[in-house]
Backbone as numpy.savetxt, mean C-alpha at the origin, in Angstrom:
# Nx Ny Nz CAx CAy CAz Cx Cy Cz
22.85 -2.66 25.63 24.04 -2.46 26.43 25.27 -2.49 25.52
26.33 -1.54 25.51 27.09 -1.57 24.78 28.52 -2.54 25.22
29.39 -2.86 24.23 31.10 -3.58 24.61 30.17 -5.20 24.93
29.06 -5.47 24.78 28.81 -7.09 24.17 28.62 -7.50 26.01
27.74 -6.75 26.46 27.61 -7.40 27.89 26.79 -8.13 28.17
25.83 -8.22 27.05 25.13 -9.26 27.20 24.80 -10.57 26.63
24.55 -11.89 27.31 24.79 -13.20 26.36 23.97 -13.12 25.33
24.18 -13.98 24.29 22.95 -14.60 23.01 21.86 -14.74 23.69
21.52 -15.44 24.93 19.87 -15.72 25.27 19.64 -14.34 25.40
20.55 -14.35 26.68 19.80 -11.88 26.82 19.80 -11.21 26.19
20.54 -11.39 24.86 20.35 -10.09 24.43 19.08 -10.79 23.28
18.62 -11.57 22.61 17.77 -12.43 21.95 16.53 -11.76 23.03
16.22 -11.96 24.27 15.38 -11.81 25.29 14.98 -10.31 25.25
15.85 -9.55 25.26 16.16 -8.20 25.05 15.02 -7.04 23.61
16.09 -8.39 22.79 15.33 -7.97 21.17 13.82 -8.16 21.09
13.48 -9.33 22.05 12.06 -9.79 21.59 11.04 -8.76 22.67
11.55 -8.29 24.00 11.24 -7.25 24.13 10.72 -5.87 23.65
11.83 -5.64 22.94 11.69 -4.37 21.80 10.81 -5.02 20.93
10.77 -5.70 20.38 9.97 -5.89 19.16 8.38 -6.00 19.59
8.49 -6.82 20.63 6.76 -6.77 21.33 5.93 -5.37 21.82
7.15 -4.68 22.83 6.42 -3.19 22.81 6.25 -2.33 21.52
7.39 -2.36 20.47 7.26 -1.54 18.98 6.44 -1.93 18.31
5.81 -3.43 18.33 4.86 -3.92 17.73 3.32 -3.71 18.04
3.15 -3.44 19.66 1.91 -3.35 19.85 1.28 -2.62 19.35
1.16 -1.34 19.45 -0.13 -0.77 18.96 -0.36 -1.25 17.61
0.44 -1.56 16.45 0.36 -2.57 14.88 -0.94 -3.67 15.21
-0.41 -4.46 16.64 -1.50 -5.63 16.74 -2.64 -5.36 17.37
-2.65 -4.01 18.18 -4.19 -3.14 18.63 -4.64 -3.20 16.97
-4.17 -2.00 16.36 -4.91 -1.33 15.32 -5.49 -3.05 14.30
-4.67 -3.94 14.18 -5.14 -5.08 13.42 -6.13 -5.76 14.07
-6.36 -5.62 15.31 -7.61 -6.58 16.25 -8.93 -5.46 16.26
-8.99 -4.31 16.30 -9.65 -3.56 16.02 -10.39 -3.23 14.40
-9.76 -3.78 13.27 -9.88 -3.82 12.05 -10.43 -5.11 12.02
-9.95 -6.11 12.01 -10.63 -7.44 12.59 -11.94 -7.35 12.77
-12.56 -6.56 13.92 -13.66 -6.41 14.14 -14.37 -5.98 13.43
-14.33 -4.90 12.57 -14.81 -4.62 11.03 -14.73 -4.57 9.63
-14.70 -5.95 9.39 -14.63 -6.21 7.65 -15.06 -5.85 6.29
-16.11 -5.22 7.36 -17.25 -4.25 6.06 -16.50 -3.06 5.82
-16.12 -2.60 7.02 -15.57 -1.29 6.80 -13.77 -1.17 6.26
-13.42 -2.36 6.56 -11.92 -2.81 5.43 -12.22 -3.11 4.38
-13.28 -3.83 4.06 -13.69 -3.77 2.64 -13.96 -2.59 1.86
-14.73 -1.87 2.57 -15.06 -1.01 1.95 -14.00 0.07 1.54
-12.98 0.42 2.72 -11.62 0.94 2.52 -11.11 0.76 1.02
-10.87 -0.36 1.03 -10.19 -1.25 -0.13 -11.38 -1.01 -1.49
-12.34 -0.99 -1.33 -12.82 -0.34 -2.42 -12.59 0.77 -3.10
-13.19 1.35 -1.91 -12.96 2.90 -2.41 -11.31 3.30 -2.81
-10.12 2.67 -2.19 -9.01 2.96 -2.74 -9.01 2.01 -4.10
-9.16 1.12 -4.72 -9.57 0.54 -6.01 -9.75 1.45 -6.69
-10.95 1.70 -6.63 -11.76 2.94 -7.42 -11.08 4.45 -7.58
-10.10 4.58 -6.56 -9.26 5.95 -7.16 -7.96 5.63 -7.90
-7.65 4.29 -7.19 -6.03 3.91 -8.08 -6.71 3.63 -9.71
-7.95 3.18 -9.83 -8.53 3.11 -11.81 -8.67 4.60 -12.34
-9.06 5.16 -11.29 -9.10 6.80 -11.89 -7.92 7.19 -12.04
-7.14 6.96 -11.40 -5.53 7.50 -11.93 -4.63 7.01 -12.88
-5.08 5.60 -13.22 -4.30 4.70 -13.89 -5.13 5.12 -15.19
-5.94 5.54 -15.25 -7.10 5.78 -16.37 -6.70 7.03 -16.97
-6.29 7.90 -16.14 -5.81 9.43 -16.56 -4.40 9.42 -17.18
-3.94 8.21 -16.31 -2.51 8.29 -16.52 -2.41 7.81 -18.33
-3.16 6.52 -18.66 -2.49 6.01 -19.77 -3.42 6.66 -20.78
-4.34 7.83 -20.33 -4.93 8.58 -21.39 -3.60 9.79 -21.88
-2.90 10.28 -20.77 -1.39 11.05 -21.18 -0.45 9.97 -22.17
-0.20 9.01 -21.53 0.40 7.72 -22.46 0.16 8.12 -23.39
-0.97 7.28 -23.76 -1.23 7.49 -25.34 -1.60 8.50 -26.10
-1.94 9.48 -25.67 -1.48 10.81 -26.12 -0.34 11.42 -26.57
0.59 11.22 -25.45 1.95 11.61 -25.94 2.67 10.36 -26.77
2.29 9.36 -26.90 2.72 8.04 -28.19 1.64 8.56 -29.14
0.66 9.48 -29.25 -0.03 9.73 -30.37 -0.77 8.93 -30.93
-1.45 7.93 -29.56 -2.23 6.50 -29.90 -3.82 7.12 -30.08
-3.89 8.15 -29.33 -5.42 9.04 -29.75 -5.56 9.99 -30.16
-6.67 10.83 -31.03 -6.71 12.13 -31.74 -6.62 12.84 -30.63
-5.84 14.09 -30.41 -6.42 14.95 -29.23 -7.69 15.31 -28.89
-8.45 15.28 -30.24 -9.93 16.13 -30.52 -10.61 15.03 -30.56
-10.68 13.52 -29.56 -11.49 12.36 -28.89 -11.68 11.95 -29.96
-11.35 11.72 -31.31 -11.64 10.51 -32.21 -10.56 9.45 -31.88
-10.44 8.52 -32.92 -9.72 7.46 -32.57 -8.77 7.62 -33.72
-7.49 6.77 -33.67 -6.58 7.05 -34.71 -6.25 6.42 -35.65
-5.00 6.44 -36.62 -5.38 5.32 -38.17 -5.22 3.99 -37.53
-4.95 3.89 -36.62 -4.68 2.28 -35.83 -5.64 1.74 -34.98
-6.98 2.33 -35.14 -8.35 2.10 -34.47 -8.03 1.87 -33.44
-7.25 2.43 -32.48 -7.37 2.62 -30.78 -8.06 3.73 -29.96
């Protein structure tokens, strides 16, 4: 309500309103996940396993472009 028509308790009453309906489906989808841990685990794996593949590609460019590896897969005068 606009120009302050409503008190601190109502409009507090108001807010917690909004926040409970904007929140629900958040606390569906988390009680539903709840119910399967194998399959959040497993989520969480499988995203593991692609963030190392990227982080793996990534600091193979790194050190490439710092010239920490031969391009042609040997290793360099600094045995890395």
């Amino acid at each position: 309500m606009p120009g302050g028509e409503l008190g601190c308790a109502d409009d507090k009453k108001h807010l917690a309103e909004i926040m409970i309906e904007t929140l629900a489906p958040l606390r569906e989808r988390r009680e539903e996940l709840a119910k399967r841990p194998d399959h959040v685990w497993d989520v969480l794996h499988e995203g593991a396993a692609r963030a190392r593949e990227e982080a793996r590609a990534t600091m193979e460019q790194v050190r490439a472009a710092m010239h920490l590896v031969d391009p042609k897969g040997g290793g360099n005068e600094h045995g890395l």
